[in-house]
RODO-2510 file (C-alpha; in nm, 4 decimals, decimal comma):
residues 384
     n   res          X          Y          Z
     1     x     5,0433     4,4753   -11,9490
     2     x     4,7036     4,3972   -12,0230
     3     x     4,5560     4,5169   -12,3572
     4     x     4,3175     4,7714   -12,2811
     5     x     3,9548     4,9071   -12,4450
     6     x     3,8104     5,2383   -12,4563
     7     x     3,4218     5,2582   -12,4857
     8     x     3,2889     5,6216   -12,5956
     9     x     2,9675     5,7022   -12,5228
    10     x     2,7640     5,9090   -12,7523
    11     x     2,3922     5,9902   -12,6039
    12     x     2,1720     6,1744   -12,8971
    13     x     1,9409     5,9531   -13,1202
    14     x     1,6680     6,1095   -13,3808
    15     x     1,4057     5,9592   -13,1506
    16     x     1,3700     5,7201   -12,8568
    17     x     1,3105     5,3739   -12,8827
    18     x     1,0273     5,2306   -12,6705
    19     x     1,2288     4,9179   -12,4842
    20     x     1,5043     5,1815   -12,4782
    21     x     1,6309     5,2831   -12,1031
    22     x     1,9948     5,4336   -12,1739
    23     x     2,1394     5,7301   -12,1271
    24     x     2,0472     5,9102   -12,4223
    25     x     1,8399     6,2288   -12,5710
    26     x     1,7347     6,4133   -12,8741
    27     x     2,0244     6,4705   -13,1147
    28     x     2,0378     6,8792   -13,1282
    29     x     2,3698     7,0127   -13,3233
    30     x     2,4677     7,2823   -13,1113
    31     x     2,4735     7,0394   -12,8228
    32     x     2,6114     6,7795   -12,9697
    33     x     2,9078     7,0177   -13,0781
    34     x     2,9748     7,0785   -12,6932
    35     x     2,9686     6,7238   -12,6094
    36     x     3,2134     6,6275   -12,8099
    37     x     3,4791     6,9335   -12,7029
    38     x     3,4099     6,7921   -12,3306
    39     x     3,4719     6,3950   -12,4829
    40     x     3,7671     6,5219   -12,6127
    41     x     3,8995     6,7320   -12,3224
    42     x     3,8518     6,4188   -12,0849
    43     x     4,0154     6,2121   -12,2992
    44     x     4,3128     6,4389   -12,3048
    45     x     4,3136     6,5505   -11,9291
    46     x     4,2015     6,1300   -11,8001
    47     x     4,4352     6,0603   -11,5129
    48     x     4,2451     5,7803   -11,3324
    49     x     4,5029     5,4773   -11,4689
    50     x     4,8485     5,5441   -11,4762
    51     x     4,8532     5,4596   -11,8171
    52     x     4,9586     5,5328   -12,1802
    53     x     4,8087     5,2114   -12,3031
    54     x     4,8326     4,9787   -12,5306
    55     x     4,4803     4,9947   -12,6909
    56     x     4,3474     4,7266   -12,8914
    57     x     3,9898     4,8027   -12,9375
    58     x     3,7738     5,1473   -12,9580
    59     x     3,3705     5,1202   -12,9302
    60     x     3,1514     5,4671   -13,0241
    61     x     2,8212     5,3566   -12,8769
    62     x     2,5358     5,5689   -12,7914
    63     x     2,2678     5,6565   -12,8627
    64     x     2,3827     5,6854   -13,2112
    65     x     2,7002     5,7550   -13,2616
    66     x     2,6446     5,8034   -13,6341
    67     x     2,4569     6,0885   -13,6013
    68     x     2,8262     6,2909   -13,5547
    69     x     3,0296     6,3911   -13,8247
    70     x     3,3170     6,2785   -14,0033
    71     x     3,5169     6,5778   -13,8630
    72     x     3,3835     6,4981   -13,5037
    73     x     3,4701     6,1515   -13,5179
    74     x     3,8006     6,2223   -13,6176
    75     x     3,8662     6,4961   -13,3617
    76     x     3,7485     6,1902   -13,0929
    77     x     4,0127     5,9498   -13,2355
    78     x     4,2761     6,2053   -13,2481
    79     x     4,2654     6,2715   -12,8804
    80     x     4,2749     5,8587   -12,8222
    81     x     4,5594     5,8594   -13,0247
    82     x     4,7655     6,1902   -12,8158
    83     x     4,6737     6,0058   -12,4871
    84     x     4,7150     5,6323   -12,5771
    85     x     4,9130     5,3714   -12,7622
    86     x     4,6531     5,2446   -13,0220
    87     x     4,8090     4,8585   -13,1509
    88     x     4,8562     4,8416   -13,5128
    89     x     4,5493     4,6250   -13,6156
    90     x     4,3057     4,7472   -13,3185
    91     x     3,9530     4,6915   -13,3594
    92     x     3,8011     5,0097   -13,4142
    93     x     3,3999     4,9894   -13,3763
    94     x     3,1111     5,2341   -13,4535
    95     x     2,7410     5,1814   -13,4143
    96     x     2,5167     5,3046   -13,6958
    97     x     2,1392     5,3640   -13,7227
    98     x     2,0286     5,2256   -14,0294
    99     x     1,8964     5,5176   -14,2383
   100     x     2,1361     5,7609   -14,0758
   101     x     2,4547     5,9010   -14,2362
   102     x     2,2948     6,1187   -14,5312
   103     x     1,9817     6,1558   -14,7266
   104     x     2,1136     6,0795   -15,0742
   105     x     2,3815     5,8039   -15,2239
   106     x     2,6116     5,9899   -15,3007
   107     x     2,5858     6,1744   -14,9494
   108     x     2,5927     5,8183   -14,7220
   109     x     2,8888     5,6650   -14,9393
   110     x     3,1035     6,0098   -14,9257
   111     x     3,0145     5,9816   -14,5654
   112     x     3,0904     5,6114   -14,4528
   113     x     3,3681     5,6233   -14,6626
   114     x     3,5457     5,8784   -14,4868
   115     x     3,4228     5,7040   -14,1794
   116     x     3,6637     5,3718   -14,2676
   117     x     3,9435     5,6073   -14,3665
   118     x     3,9458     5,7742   -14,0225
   119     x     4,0169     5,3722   -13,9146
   120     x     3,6925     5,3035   -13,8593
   121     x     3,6738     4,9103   -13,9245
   122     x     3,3956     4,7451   -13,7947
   123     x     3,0250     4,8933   -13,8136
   124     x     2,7529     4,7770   -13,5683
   125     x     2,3550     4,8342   -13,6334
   126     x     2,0827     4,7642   -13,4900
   127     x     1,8559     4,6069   -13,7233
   128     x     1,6580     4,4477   -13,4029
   129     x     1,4108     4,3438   -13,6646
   130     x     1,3379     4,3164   -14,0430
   131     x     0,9394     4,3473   -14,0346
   132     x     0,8583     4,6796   -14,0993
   133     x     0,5335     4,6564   -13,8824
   134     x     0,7271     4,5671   -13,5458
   135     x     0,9940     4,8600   -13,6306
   136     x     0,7272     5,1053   -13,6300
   137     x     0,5745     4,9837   -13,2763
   138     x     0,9710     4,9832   -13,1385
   139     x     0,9910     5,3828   -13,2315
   140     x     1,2404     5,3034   -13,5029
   141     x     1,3452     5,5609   -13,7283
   142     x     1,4389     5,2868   -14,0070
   143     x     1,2699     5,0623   -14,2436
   144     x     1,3831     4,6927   -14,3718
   145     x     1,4789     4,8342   -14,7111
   146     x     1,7213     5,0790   -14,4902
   147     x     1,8763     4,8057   -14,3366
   148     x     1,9636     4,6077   -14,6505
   149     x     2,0523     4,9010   -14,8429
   150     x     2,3286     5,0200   -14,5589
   151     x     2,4414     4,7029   -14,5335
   152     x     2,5447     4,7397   -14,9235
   153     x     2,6603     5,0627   -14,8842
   154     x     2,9377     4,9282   -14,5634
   155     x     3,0010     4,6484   -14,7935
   156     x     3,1110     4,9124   -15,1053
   157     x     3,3027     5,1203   -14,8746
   158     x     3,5061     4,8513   -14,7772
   159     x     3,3902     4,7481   -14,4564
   160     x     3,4541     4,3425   -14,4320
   161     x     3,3541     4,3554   -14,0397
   162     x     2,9734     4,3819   -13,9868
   163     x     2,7629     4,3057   -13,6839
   164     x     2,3572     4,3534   -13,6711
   165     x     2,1592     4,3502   -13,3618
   166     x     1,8329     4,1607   -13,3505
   167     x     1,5435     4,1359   -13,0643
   168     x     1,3501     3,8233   -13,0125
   169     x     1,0339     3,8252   -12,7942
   170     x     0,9021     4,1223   -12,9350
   171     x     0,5115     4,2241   -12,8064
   172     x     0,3249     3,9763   -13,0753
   173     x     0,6208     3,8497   -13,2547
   174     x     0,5504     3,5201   -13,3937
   175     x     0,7744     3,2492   -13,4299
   176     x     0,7244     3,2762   -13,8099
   177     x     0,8133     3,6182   -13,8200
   178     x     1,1070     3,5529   -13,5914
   179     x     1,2554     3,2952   -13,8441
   180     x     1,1892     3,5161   -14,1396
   181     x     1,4463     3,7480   -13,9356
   182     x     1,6443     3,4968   -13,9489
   183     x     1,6540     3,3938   -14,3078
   184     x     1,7073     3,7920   -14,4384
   185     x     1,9898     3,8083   -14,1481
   186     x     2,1685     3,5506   -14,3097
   187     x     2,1086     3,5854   -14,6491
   188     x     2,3206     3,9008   -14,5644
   189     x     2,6269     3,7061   -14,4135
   190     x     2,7019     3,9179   -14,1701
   191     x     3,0347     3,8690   -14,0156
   192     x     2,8794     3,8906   -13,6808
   193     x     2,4948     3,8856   -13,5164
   194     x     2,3777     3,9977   -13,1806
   195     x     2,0509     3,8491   -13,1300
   196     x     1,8946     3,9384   -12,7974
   197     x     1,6030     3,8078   -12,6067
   198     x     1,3841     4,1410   -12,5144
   199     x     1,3990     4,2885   -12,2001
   200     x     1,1426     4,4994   -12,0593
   201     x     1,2774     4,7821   -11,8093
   202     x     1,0464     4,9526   -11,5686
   203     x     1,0065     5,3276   -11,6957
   204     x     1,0381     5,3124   -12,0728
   205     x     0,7318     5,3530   -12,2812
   206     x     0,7054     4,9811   -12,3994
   207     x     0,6722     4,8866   -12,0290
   208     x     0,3873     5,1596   -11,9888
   209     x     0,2360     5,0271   -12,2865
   210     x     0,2362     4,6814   -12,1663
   211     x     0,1191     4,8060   -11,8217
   212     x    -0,1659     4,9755   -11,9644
   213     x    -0,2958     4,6324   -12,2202
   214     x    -0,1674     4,8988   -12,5516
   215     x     0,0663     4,5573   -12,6041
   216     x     0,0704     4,2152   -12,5631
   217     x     0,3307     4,0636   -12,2208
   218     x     0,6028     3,9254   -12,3829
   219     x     0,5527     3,5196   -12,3826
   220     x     0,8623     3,3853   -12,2005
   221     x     0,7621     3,0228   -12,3109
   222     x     0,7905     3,1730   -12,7062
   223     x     1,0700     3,3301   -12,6490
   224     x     1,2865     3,0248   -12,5309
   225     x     1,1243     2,8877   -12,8531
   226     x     1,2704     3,1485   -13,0704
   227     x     1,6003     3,0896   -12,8794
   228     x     1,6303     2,7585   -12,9811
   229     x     1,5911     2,8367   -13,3126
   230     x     1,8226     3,1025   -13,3258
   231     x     2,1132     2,8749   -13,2240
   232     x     2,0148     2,5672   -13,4251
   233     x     1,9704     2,7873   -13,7384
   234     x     2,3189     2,9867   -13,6878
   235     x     2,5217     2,7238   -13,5978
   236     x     2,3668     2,5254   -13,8989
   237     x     2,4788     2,8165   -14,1204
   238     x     2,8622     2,8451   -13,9708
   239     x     2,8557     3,0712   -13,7060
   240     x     3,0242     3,0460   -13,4014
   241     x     2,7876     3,0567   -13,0861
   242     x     3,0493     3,2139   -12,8622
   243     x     2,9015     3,4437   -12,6198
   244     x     2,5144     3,3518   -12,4972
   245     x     2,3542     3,6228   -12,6697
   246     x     2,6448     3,6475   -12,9970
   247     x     2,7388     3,4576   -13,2399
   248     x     3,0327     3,4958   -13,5368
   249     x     3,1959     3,3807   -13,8030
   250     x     3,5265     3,2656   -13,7669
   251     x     3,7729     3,5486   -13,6606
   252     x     3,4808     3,7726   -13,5871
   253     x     3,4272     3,7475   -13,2462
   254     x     3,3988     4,0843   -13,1105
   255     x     3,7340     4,1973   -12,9186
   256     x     3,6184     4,4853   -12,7370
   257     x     3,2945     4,3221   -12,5800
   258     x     3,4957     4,0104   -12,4793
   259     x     3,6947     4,2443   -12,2480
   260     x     3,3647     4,3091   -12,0188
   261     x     3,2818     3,9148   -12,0126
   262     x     3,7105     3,7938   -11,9509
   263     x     3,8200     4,0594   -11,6784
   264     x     4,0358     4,2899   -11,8829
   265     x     4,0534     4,6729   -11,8882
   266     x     3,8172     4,9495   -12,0276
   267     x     3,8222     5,2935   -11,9778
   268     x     3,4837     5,4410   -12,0547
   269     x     3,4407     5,8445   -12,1598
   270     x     3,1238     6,0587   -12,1827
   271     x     2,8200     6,0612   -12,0241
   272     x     2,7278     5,7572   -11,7879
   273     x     3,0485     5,5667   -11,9307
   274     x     3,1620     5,2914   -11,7184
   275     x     3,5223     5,2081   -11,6453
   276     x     3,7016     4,9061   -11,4914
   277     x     4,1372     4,8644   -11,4436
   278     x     4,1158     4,4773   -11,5181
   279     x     4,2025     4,4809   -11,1340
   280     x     3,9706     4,5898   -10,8079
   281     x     3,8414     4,9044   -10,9628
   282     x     3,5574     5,0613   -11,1417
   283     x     3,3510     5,3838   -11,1981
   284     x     3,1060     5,5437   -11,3800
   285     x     3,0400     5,8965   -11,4881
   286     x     2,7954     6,1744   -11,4813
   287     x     2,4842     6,0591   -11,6436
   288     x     2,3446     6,3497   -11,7243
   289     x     2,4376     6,5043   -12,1007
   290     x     2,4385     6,9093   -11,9586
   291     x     2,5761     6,8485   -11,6103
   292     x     2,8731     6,6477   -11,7808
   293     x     2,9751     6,9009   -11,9997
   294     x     2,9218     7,1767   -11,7184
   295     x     3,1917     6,9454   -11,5167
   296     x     3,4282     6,9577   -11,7792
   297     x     3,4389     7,3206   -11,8850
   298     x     3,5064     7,3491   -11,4824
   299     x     3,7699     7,1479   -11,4138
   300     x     3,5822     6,8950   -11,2098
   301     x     3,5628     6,5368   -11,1886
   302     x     3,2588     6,3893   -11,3700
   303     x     3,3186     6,0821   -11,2115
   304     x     2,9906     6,0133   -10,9803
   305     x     3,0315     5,6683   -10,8409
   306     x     3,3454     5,4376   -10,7746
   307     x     3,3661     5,0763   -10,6467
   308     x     3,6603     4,9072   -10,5198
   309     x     3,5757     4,5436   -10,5254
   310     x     3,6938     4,2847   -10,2598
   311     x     3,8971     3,9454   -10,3558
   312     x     3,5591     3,7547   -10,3313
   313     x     3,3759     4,0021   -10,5512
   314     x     3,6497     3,9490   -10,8106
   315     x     3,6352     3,5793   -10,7977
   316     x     3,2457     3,5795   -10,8242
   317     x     3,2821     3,8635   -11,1489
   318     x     3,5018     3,5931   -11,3040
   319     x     3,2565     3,3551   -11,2903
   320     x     2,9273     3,5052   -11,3877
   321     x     3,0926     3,6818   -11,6619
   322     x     3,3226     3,4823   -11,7665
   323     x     3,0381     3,1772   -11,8307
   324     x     2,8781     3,4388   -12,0604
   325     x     3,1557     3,2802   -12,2872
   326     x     3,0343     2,9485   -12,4337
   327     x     3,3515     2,7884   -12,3787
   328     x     3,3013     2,8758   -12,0121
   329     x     3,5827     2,9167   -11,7429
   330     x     3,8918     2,7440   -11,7123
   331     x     3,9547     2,5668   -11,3985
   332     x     4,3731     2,6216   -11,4056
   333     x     4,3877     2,9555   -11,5405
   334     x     4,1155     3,0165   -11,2111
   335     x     4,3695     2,8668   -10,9698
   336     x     4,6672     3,0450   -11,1089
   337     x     4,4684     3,3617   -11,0824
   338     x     4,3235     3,3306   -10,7340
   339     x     4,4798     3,0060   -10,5915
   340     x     4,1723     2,8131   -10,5360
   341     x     3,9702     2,5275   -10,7585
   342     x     3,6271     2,7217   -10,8406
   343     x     3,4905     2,3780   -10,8395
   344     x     3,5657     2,3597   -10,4665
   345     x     3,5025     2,7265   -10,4045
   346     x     3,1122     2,7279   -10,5644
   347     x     3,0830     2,3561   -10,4945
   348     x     2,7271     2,3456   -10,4092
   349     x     2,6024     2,5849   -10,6229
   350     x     2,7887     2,4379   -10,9479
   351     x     2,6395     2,0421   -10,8146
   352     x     2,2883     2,2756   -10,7969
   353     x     2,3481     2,3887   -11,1734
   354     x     2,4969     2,0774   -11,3343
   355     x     2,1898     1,8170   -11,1802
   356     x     1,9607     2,0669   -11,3430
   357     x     2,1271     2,0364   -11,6801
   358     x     2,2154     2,3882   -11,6609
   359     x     2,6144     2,3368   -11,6595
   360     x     2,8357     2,0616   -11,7495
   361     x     3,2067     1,9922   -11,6552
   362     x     3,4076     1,9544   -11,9823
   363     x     3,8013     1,8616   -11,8538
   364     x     3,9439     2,1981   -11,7225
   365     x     3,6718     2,3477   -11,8615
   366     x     3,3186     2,4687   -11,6568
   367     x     3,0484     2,6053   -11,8989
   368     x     2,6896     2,6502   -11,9338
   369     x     2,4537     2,4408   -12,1540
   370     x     2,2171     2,5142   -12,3825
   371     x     1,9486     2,5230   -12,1463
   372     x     2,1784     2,6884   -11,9043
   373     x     2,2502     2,9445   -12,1628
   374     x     1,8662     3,0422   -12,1804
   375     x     1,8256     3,0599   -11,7764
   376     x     2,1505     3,2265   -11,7556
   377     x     2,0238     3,4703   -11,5027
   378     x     1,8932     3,1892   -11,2406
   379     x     2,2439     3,1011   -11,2465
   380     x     2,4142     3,4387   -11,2180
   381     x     2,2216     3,4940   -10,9640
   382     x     2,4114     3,2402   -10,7420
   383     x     2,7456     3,4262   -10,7525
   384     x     2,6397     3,7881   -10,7148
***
């Protein structure tokens, strides 16, 4: 049986970013109380796998997840633990908001600490930038000094797993300030960066913004630039670039995310939580933060949307996803799955991709280049 992931979803933030266009809203207690009674009542009444596990990796993301409690965390990971078999050694992941978690010290170490003794034991953030200036124009809460000093503070807890998110392409981000990003990132050490190239999503408030000349159109030709960079200046430093848009050191790639890029099975609860059996099937749930927990206290499915993919969808999934990986797809463990060579299966599209210098054949091995890795989506595009 394949190891399986569960992915909690956690909508409420202090404020909303402006590239933001998730399912999320304003944190209010009372609400967020409720949400998590529903989280934990679909947890323990879930019936769409016939299932008990194993579980190898948990991921709170949101929104920001940090904004719960101790107590409410735990009462999450004890209904996980009734439902499934959690691995000894899972990877147990929580995103924090720099900043969050307590107004004093003592207040954010009592708190984080008690965070890692629940089993909490990695800690994501989203830095997306160290310039103080650009935070302010994303509708970040945080400043730079928040981000080193909560990095610190995970550090004296004990956590010794640590990923930060980064944007590149920012409206008026230099390359200069881009490598400055950079240089603070790693003089950190992270065990593990997620550096994005920004996207801008029609209805969210940067989009308007652009729309309406209040900021600068992202330069595409800049961003590639910063791309570059990125990659030349990680790898230089020892990380591994293992996923197009992530990059670890040794050990530290992240488990749960690599089950959405290699096929394998999450099971997705709260609001507009996605699902997928590692087979032909996936779903999604109620977007909506109210109407979800209405569902639950009635009894009712909160499931809104299922799929049931066909044999060619699944081969083309394995494909587009699975050359998110940098080591790219192997050719037997393709045939063994689906009893065809995808070389032969996507021949003309792959011949397309590799005389554009966008993928190269490496022995059993098909996987993007560089230059693929930066037009990924030209490629994807061919297999959807």
């Amino acid at each position: 049986m394949k190891d399986a992931g569960i992915y909690i979803h956690i909508p409420f933030c202090r404020s909303r970013c402006s590239y933001c266009d998730f399912a999320t809203g304003m944190y209010q207690p009372a609400l967020a109380e409720r949400y998590v009674h529903s989280v934990v009542k679909e947890i323990s009444n879930w019936q769409e796998v016939n299932t008990n596990g194993p579980l190898d990796t948990i991921f709170f993301g949101g929104g920001t997840p940090s904004l719960l409690s101790p107590t409410q965390v735990d009462s999450i990971l004890r209904a996980v633990r009734s439902r499934f078999e959690l691995i000894a050694g899972a990877e147990i992941t929580l995103e924090i908001n720099p900043g969050d978690c307590g107004t004093t010290p003592t207040d954010r170490l009592e708190t984080l600490s008690e965070l890692r003794r629940l089993g909490i034991n990695r800690a994501s953030f989203g830095a997306q930038t160290f310039d103080d200036h650009e935070l302010r124009h994303l509708g970040r809460t945080h400043t730079s000094a928040d981000i080193q000093r909560t990095f610190r503070e995970l550090r004296e807890v004990g956590f010794d797993n640590i990923n930060f998110d980064l944007i590149a392409g920012l409206p008026g981000q230099r390359l200069g300030t881009w490598s400055r990003n950079l240089d603070q990132a790693l003089a950190l050490r992270p065990e593990h960066l997620s550096l994005y190239l920004l996207e801008v999503h029609e209805g969210t408030p940067l989009a308007d913004q652009i729309r309406r000349g209040q900021r600068p159109k992202p330069d595409d030709d800049l961003a590639a630039e910063m791309y570059q960079v990125m990659i030349e200046r990680l790898c230089a430093a020892g990380y591994e670039h293992y996923e197009i848009s992530n990059f670890c050191r040794p050990g530290f790639a992240a488990r749960h995310n690599t089950k959405y890029w290699t096929g394998l099975p999450y099971y997705g609860f709260g609001c507009s939580a996605h699902s997928y059996d590692g087979e032909f099937r996936r779903w999604a749930n109620e977007r909506d933060v109210t109407r979800y927990a209405d569902a639950i206290d009635c009894g009712d499915s909160v499931v809104v949307e299922r799929t049931v993919l066909s044999e060619s969808e699944v081969r083309a999934e394995s494909v587009f996803l699975g050359m998110r990986m940098m080591r790219g797809i192997n050719v037997q463990s393709y045939q063994a799955r689906f009893g065809a060579d995808p070389r032969e299966v996507y021949r003309d599209d792959l011949a397309r991709f590799r005389e554009a210098g966008l993928v190269e054949f490496d022995g059993e091995l098909i996987r993007l280049t560089r230059d693929g890795a930066l037009l990924s989506n030209e490629v994807f595009a061919a297999f959807v």
